[in-house]
C-alpha positions in Angstrom: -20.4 -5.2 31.3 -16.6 -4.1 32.8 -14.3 -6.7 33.7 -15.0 -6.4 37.3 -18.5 -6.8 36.4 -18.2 -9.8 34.7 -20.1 -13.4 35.4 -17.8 -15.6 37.0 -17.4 -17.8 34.0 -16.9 -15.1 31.4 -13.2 -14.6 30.2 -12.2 -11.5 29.2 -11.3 -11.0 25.8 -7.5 -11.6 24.7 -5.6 -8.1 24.6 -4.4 -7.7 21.4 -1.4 -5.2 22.5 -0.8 -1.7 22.9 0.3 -0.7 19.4 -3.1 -3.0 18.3 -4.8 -0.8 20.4 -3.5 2.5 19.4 -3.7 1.3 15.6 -6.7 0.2 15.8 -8.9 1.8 18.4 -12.7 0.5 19.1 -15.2 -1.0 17.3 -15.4 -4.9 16.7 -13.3 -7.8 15.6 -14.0 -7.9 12.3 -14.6 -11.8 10.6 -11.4 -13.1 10.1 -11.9 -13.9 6.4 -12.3 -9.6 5.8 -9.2 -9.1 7.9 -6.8 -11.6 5.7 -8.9 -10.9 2.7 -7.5 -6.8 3.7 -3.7 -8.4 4.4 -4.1 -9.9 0.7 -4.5 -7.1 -0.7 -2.2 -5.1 1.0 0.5 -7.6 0.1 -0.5 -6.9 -3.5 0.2 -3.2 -3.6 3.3 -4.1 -1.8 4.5 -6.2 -4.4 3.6 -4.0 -6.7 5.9 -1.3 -5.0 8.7 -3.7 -4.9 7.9 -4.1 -8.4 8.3 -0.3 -9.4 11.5 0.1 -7.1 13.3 -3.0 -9.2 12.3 -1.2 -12.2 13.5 2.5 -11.6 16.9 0.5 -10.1 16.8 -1.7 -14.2 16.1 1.5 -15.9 19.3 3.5 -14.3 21.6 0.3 -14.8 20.8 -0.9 -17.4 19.4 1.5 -20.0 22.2 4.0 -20.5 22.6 3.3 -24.0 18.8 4.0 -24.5 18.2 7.2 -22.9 20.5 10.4 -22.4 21.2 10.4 -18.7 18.7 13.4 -17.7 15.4 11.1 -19.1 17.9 8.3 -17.8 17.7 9.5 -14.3 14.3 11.3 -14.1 12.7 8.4 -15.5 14.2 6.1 -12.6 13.6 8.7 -9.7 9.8 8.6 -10.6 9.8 4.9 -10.6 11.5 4.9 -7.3 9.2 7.5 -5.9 6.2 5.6 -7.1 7.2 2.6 -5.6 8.0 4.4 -2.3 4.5 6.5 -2.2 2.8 3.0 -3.0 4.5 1.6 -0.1 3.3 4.0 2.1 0.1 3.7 0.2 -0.6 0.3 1.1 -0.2 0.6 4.8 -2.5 3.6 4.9 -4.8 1.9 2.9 -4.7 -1.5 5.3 -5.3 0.8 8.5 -8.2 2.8 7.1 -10.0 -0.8 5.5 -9.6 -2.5 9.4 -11.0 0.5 10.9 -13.6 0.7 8.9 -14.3 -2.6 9.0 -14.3 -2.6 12.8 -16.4 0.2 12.8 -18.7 -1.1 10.2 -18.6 1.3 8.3 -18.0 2.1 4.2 -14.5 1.3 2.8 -12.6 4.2 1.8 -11.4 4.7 -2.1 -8.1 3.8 -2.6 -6.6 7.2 -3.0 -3.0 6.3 -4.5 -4.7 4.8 -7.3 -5.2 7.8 -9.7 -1.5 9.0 -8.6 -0.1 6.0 -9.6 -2.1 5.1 -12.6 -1.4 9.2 -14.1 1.9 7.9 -12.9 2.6 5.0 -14.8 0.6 6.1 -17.8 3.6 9.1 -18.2 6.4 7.3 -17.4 5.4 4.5 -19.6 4.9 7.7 -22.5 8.3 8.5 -22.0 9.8 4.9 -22.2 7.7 4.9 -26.0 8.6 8.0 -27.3 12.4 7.1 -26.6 12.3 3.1 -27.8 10.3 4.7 -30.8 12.9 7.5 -31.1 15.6 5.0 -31.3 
């Protein structure tokens, strides 16, 4: 039924805006509990980012006496990126889940998990070998 063919005591349903509608075309409101259960989460990869960014910024401060500036610097600029990719990451993620929520269908793999897990796993190999080396 359009909204001109609507019963005369039907309301139309609320327009959730034009970006809402370009983000997030078609499909059905989702139950609310999915839809904050999906903000959780990405406010959890977001924090996470935040918590990579503080750590490349700590490593280039504060570690100079630990690591020769090239590691120094390298080390800090993948931490950095991380946190930015994650960042980027999370909001991706968000859309895709509410889509395919609406759209009822399967949830997509988090794909930013294996970069930043390979990630982590080296730069946290480089921060042993050089505590160990000192």
């Amino acid at each position: 039924m359009t909204n001109s063919q609507q019963a005369p005591g039907d309301a139309a349903p609320p327009s959730r805006g034009k970006i809402a509608e370009r983000l997030l075309p078609g499909g059905e409101e989702p139950d609310p509990r999915f839809t904050l259960a999906n903000e959780r989460t990405f406010l959890a990869w977001i924090r996470t980012s935040l918590a990579l960014l503080a750590g490349g910024i700590a490593i280039e401060a504060f570690t100079s006496d630990l690591f020769l500036e090239p590691v120094r610097k390298g080390l800090a600029i993948v931490l950095l990126l991380l946190g930015m990719l994650l960042s980027a990451g999370a909001a991706l993620r968000w859309l895709r889940v509410e889509r395919s929520m609406r759209n009822k269908a399967p949830l997509p793999l988090p794909l930013i998990v294996p970069l930043l897990a390979g990630a982590g796993a080296v730069a946290a190999a480089v921060i042993l070998v050089f505590v160990l080396w000192r």
